[in-house]
N, C-alpha and C positions, 0 to 999 in steps of 0.2 A: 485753271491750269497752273496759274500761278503761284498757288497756295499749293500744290501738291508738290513742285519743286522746288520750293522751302520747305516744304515737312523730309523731302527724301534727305534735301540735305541736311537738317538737322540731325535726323535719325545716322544717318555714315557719321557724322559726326563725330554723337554721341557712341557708338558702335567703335570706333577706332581709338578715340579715346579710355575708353572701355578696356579693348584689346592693347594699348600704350601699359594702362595700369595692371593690369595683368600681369603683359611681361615683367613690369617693374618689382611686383610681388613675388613673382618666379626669382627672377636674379636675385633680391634680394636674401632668398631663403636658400638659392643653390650657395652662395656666398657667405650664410651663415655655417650651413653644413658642412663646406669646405673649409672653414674658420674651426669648425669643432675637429674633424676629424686631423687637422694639422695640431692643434691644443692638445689634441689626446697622444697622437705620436710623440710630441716634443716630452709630455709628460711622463711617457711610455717610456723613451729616452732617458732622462732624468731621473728616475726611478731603477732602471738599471744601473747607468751606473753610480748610483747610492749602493747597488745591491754587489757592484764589484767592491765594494772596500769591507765586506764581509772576509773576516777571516775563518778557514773550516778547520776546526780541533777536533774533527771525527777522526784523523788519520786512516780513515779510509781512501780508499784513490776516487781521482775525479769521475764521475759517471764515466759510461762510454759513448754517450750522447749527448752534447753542450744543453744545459737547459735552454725550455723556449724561453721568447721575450716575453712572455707571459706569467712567466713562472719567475724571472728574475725581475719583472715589474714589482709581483707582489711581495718578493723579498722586497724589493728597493723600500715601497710603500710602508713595509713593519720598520725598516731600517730610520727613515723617517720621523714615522709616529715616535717610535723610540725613544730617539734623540731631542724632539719635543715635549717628549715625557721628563725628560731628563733635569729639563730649566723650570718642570713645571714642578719636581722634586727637588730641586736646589733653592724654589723660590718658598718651598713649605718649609725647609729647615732655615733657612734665612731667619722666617716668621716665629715656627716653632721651638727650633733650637734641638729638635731630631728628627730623622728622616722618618716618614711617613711607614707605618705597617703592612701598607697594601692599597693597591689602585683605589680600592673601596674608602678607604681614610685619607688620601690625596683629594677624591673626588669629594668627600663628604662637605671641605674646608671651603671650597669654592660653590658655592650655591648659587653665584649668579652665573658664573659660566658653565661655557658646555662640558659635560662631563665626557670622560673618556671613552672614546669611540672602539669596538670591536678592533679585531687584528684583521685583517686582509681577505683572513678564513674567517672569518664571523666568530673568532672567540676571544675573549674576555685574555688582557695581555693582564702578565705577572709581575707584582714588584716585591722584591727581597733585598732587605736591609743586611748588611755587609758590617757587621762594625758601625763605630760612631759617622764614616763619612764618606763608605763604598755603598753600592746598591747594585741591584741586576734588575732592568726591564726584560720581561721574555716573552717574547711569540711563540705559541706555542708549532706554529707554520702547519707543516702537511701532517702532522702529528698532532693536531689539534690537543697538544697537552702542555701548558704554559705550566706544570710544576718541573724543577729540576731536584734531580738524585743527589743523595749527597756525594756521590761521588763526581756529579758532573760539577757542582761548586766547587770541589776542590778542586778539579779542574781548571777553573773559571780563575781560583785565586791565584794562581800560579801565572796569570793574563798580565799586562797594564792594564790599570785602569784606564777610560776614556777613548775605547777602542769596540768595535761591534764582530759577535763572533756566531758561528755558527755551528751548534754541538746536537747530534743526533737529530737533525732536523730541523731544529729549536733556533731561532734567534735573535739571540743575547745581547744586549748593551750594557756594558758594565763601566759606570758611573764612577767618578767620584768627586769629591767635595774637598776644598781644599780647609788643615784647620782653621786658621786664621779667618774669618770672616770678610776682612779685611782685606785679604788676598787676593780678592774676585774686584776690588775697585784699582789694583796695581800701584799699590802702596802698602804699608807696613803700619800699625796702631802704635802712637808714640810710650 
């Protein structure tokens, strides 16, 4: 009789313990879940507005429906990439001593790192050399067409540089590089 009321208690024991780590696995996973889906809002967040300091040179008027957060996330996201694009094209002319021809010749220099990732929309962004020390990254966004008209460059040159825009769709980060080399450590070459 003995022996059987130490086996039952063993068994609850083990049983609640059981049901203890369970729950512990439970909470820990609803607390990851609620850890992503706050990550993704914030980034959602931040993403937009990356995506409000897009300037529109359609001179069209504004929709007549504010874009969703989803729509001005993935702007935000190109807006981004872009401008990371931008150091990783000031760091090949640093190296080279001209700006790169195209994403394909950025990407080629760097073999050990990661090559440049798709636009938001899954298509291959644009780069176009401007003269010796302007550039344009372009997304090609819901027009999945990262080539610009020459009329929309001319467009573009009439910009400041160092400012992100948004032309038929497209958008644009336009670059520039200052002459001086020099310039970029905030000093002057004797």
């Amino acid at each position: 009789m003995e022996h059987n009321y130490m086996r039952r208690i063993f068994v609850w024991t083990i049983c609640s313990l059981a049901i203890l780590a369970l729950g512990f696995v439970l909470l820990w996973l609803k607390l990851g879940h609620d850890m992503d889906v706050a990550l993704q809002e914030e980034l959602g967040h931040r993403f937009s507005t990356a995506a409000s300091q897009v300037k529109v040179l359609d001179g069209a008027p504004e929709p007549s429906q504010p874009r969703s957060e989803r729509d001005r996330a993935l702007i935000g996201q190109a807006v981004v990439a872009e401008v990371l694009m931008g150091f990783r094209v000031a760091g090949y002319q640093s190296q080279h001593g001209a700006l790169p021809t195209s994403i394909e010749a950025l990407d080629a220099t760097e073999k050990l790192r990661q090559l440049s990732p798709p636009d938001p929309w899954g298509n291959p962004y644009g780069l176009y050399p401007e003269g010796t020390n302007l550039f344009l990254i372009v997304s090609g966004g819901v027009t999945h067409n990262a080539r610009l008209t020459e009329e929309e460059r001319e467009k573009l040159r009439k910009q400041p540089a160092g400012h992100l825009y948004q032309l038929h769709g497209k958008i644009i980060f336009e670059g520039g590089l200052p002459d001086d080399p020099q310039e970029n450590q905030g000093h002057k070459a004797p």
